[in-house]
LOFILUM-564756 format. One record per residue (C-alpha): residue number from 1; residue in one letter; x negated, y, z. Coordinates in steps of 0.5 Angstrom, whole numbers. Each point is the difference from the previous one (the first is absolute). Example, Ala and Ser with C-alpha at 12.3 -4.5 7.8 and 13.67 -1.06 7.14 Angstrom:
REM LOFILUM-564756
<rec i="1" aa="A" x="-25" y="-9" z="16"/>
<rec i="2" aa="S" x="-2" y="7" z="-2"/>
//
This chain:
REM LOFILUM-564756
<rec i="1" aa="X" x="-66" y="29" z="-35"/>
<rec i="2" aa="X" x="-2" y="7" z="0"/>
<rec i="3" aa="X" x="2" y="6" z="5"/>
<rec i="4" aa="X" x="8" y="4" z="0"/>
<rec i="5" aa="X" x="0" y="6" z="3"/>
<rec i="6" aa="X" x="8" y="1" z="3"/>
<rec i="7" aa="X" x="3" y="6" z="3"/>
<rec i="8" aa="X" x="5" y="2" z="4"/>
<rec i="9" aa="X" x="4" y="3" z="6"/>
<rec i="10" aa="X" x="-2" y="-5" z="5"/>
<rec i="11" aa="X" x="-5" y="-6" z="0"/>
<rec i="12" aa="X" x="6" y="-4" z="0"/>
<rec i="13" aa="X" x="3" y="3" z="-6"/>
<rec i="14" aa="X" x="-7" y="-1" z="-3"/>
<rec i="15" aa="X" x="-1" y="-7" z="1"/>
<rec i="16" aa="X" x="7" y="-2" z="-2"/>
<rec i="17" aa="X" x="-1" y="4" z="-7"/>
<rec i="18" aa="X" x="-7" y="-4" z="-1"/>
<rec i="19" aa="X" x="4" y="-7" z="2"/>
<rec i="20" aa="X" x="4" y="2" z="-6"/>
<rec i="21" aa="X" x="-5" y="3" z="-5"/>
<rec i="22" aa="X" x="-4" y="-7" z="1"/>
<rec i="23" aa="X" x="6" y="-5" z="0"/>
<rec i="24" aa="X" x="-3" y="-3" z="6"/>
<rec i="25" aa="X" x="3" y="-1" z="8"/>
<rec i="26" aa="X" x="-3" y="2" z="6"/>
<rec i="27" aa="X" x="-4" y="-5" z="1"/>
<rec i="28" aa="X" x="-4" y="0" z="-7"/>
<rec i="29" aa="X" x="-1" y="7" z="1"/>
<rec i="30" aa="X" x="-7" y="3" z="1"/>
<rec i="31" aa="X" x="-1" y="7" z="3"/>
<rec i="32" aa="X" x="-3" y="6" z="2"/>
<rec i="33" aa="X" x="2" y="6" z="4"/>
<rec i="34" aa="X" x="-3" y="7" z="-4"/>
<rec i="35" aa="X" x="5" y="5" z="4"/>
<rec i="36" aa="X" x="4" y="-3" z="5"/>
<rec i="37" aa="X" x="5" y="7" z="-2"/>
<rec i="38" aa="X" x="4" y="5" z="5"/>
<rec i="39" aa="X" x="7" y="3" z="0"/>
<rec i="40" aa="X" x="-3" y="7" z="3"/>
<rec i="41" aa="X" x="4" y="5" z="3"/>
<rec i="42" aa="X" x="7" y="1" z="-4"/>
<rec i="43" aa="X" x="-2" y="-2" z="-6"/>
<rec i="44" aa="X" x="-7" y="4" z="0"/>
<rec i="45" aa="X" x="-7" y="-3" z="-1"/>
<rec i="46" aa="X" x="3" y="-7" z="-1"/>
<rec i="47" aa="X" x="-4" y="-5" z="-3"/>
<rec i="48" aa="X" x="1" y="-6" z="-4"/>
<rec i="49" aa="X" x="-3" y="-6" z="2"/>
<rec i="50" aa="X" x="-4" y="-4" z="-5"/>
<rec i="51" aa="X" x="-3" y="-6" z="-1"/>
<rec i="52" aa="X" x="-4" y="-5" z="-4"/>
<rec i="53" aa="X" x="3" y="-7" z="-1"/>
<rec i="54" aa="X" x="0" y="-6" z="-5"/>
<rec i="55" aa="X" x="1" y="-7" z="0"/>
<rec i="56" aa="X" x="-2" y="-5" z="5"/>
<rec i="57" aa="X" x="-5" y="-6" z="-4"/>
<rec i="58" aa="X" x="4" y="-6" z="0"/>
<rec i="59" aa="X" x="-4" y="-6" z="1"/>
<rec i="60" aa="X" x="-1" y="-5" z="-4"/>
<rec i="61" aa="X" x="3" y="-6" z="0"/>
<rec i="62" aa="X" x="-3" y="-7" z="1"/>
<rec i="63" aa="X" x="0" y="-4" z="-5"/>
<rec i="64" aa="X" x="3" y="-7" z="2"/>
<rec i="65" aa="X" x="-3" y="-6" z="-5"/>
<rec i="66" aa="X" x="5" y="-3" z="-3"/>
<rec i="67" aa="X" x="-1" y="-7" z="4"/>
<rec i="68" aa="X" x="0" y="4" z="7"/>
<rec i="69" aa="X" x="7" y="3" z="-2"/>
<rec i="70" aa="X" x="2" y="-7" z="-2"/>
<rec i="71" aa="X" x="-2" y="-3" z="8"/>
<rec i="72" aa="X" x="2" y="7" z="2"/>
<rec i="73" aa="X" x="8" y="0" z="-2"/>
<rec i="74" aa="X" x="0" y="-8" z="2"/>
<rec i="75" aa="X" x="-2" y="3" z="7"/>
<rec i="76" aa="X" x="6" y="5" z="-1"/>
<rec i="77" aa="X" x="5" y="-3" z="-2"/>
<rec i="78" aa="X" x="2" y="-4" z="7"/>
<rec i="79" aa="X" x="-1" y="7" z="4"/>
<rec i="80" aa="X" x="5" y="3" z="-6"/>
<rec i="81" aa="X" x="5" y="-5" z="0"/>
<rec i="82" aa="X" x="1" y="1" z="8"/>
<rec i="83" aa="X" x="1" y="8" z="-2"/>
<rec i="84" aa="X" x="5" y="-1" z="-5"/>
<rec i="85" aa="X" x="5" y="-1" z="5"/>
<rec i="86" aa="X" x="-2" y="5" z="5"/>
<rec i="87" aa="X" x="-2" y="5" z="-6"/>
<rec i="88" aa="X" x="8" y="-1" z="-2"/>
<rec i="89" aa="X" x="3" y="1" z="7"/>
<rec i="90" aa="X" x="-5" y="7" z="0"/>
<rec i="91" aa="X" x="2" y="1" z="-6"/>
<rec i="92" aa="X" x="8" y="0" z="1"/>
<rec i="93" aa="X" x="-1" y="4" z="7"/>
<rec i="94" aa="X" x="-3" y="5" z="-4"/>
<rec i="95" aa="X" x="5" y="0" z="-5"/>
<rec i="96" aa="X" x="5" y="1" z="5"/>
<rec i="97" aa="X" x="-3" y="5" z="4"/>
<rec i="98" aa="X" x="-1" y="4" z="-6"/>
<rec i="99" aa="X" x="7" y="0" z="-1"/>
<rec i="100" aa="X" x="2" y="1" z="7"/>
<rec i="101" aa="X" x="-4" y="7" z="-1"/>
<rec i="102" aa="X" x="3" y="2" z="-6"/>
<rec i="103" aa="X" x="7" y="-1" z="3"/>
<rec i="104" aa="X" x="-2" y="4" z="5"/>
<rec i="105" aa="X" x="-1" y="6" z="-6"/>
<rec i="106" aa="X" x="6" y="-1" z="-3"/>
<rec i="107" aa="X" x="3" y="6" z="5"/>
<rec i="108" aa="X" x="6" y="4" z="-3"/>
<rec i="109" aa="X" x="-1" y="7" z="1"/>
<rec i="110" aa="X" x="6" y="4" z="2"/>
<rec i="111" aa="X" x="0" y="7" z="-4"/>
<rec i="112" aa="X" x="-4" y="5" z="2"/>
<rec i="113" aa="X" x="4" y="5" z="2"/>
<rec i="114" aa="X" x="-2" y="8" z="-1"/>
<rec i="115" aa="X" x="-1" y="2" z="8"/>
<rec i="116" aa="X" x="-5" y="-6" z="0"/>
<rec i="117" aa="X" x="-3" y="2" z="-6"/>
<rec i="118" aa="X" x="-1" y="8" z="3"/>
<rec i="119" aa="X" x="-2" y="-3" z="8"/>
<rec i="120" aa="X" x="-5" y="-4" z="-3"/>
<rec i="121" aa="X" x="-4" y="6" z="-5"/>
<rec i="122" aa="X" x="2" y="5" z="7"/>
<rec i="123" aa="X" x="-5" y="-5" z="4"/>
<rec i="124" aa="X" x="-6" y="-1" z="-4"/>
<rec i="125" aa="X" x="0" y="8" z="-2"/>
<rec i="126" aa="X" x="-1" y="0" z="7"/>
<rec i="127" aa="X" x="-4" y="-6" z="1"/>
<rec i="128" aa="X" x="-5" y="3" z="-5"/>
<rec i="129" aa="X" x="0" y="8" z="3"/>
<rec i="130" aa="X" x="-1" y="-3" z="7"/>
<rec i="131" aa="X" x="-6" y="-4" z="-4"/>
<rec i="132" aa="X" x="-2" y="7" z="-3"/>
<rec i="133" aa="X" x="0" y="-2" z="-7"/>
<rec i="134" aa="X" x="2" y="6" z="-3"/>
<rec i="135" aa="X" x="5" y="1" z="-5"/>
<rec i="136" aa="X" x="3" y="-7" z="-3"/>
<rec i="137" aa="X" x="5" y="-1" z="-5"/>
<rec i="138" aa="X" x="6" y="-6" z="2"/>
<rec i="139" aa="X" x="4" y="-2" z="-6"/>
<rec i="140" aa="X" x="5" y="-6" z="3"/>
<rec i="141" aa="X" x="4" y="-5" z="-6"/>
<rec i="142" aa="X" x="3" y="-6" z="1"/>
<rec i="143" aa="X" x="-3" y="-6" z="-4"/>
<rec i="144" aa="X" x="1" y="-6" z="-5"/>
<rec i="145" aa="X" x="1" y="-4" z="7"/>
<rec i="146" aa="X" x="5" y="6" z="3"/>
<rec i="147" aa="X" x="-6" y="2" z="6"/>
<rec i="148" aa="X" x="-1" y="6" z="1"/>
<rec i="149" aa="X" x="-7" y="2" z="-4"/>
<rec i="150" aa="X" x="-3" y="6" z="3"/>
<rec i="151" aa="X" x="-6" y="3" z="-3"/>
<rec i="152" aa="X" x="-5" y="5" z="3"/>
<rec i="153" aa="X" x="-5" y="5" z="-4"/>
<rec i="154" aa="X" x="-5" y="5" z="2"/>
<rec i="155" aa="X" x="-7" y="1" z="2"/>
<rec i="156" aa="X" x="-4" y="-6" z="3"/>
<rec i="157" aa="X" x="4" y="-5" z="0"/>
<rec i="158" aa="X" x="-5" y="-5" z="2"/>
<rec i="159" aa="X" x="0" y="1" z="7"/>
<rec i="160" aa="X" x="7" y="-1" z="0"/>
<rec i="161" aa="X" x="0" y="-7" z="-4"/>
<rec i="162" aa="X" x="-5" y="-2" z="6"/>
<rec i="163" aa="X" x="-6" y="-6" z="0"/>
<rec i="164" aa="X" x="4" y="-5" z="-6"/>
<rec i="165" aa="X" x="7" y="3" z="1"/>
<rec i="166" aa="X" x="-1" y="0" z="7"/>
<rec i="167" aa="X" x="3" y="7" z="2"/>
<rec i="168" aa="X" x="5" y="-1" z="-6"/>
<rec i="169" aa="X" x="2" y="-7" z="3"/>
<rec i="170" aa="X" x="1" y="4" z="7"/>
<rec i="171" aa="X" x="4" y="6" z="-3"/>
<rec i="172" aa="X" x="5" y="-4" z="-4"/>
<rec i="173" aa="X" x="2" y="-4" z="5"/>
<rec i="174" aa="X" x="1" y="5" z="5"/>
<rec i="175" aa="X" x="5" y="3" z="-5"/>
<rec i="176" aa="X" x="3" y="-7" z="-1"/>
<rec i="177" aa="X" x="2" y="0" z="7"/>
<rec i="178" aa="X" x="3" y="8" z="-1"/>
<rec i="179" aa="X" x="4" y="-2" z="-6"/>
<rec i="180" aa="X" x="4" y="-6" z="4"/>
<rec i="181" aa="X" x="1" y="4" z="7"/>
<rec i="182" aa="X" x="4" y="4" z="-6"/>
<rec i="183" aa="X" x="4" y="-6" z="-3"/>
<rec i="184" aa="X" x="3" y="-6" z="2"/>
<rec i="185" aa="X" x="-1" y="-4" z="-6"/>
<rec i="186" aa="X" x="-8" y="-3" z="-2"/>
<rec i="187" aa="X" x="-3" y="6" z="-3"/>
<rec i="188" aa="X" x="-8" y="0" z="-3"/>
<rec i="189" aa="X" x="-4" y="6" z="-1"/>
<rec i="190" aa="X" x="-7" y="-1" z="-5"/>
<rec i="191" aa="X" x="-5" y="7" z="1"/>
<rec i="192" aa="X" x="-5" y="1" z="-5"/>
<rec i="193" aa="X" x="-6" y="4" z="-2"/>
<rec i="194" aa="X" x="-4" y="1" z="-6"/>
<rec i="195" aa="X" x="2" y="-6" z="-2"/>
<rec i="196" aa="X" x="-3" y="-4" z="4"/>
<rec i="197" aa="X" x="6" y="-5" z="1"/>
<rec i="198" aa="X" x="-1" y="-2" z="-7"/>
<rec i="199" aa="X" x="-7" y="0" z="0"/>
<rec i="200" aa="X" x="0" y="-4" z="6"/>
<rec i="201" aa="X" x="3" y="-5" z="-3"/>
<rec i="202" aa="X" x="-3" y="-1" z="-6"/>
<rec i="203" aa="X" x="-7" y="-1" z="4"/>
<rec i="204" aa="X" x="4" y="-5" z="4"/>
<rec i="205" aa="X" x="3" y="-4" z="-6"/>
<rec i="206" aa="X" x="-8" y="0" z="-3"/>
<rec i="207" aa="X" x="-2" y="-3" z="6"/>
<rec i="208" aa="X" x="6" y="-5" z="-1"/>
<rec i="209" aa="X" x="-2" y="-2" z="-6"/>
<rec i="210" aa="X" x="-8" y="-1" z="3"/>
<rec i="211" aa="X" x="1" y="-3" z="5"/>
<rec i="212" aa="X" x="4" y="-5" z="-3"/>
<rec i="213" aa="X" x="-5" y="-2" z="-6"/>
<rec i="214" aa="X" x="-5" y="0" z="7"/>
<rec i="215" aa="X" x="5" y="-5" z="3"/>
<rec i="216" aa="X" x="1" y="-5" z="-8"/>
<rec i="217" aa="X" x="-8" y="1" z="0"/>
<rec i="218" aa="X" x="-2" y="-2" z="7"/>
<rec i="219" aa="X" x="6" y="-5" z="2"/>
<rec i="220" aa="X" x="-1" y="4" z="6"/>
<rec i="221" aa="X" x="6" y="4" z="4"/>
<rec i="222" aa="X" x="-2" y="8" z="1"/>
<rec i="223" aa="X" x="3" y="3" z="6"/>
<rec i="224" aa="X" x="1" y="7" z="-2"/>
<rec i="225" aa="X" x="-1" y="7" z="4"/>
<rec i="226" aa="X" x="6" y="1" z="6"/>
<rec i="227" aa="X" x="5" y="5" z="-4"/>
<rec i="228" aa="X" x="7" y="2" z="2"/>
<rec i="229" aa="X" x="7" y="-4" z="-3"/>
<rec i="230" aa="X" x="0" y="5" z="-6"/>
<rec i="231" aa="X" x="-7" y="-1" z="-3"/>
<rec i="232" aa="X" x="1" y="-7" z="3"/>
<rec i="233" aa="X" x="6" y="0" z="-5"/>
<rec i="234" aa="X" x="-3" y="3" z="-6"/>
<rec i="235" aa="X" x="-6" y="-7" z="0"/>
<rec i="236" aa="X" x="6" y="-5" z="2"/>
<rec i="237" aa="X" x="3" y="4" z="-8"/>
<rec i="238" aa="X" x="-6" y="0" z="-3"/>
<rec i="239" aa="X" x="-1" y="-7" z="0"/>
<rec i="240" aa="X" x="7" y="-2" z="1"/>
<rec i="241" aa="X" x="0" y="-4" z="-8"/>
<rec i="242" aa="X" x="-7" y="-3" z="1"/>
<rec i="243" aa="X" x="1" y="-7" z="1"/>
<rec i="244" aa="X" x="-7" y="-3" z="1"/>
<rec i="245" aa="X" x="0" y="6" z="7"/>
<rec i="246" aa="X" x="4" y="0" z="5"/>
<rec i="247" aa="X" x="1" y="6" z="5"/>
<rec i="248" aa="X" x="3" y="1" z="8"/>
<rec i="249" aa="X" x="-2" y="4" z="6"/>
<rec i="250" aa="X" x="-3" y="-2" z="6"/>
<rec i="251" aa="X" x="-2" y="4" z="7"/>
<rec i="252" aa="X" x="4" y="5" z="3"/>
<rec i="253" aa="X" x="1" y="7" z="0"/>
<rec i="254" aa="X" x="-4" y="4" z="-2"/>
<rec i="255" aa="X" x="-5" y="-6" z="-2"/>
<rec i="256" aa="X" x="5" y="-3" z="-4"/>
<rec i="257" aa="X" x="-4" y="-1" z="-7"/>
<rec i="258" aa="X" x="2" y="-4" z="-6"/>
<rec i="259" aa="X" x="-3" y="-7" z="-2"/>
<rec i="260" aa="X" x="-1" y="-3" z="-7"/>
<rec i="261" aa="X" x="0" y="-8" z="0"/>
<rec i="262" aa="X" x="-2" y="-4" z="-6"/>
<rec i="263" aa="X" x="6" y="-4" z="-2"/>
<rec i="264" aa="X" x="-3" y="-7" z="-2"/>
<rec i="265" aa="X" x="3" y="-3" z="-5"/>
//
């Protein structure tokens, strides 16, 4: 397959848009870095990362004849029987993990009440002035869910959205712990820059659905990337009403990644 040339932002940036581009996941992506790309001082002489990338050839499978297929499954169906009932009794931890961690999801949220709302846009304009981010336009609402969604427009932005959200990540919880030093009850605060939320979570629901098609494909259980609870949530959704895949989280903070299991009929 032929060469796509990708830019972005960051080399990050880059690769999650070729991901997307070719339909494939990190491990059957093939690439090279034309220009690692650089953030500049305040936003002069940036330059954009680039690179060069396309799908990874699959190899071909081996052609089992059907003879040998025969033996084989009669060799296989002794292991098998042997592994239903440990596959069931793995199946029904999972089952119950998943829905231990949605449980834990299902907090209520307490109204967010306007002091909270104005302490938290206080601290991120500070935040962002002593990082030297120039003039940035704060515009806080409060969501579908009833958190306290807080938006930052300006220049450069990428530099506050950090290596996958990273910065972002870090920003968003600081403000969190603002907002319940504030108020008794539970509050939650969601930050936000050009859309990255959004386009982050349409990468990682493609990434989902690849990594369940792999998992159907191979028979195989894929451990994903570490990612933190809110991406964790996103797959363990995006997989949810899929009833050949199961999903749970393994590893602890900040490692914990998400595992896809084929469920076995």
């Amino acid at each position: 397959m032929d060469y796509i040339t990708v830019s972005a932002k960051t080399l990050d940036d880059a690769i999650t848009e070729a991901l997307i581009q070719l339909g494939v996941t990190s491990d059957r992506l093939d690439y090279e870095i034309i220009e690692k790309g650089s953030a500049g001082f305040l936003g002069i002489g940036m330059k954009q990362a680039v690179i060069k990338a396309r799908k990874k050839e699959e190899e071909k499978p081996v052609e089992i004849e059907v003879e040998e297929k025969k033996e084989e499954e009669k060799k296989e169906d002794k292991k098998e029987k042997r592994k239903e009932e440990k596959q069931a009794k793995h199946e029904k931890r999972v089952k119950n993990d998943k829905k231990k961690s949605y449980a834990k999801e299902e907090i209520k949220l307490d109204k967010v009440e306007e002091d909270t709302m104005k302490a938290c846009e206080k601290f991120i304009a500070d935040v962002l002035k002593a990082m030297n981010m120039g003039e940035v336009k704060i515009v806080s609402e409060i969501d579908e869910e009833g958190a306290l969604f807080i938006n930052m427009e300006g220049d450069d932005m990428g530099i506050l959205i950090g290596k996958r959200g990273q910065t972002l990540d870090s920003l968003q919880y600081l403000t969190n712990r603002v907002a319940n030093k504030m108020q008794e009850g539970y509050v939650r605060v969601k930050l936000d820059t050009e859309d990255y939320r959004r386009r982050r979570k349409e990468t990682l629901e493609n990434l989902a659905k690849n990594i369940s098609s792999k998992v159907k494909r191979t028979r195989r259980t894929v451990s994903l990337e570490p990612m933190n609870p809110y991406e964790r949530r996103i797959i363990h959704s995006a997989l949810q009403s899929d009833p050949a895949v199961s999903t749970h989280s393994e590893g602890e903070e900040p490692y914990r990644r998400v595992v896809v299991t084929l469920v076995r009929r």
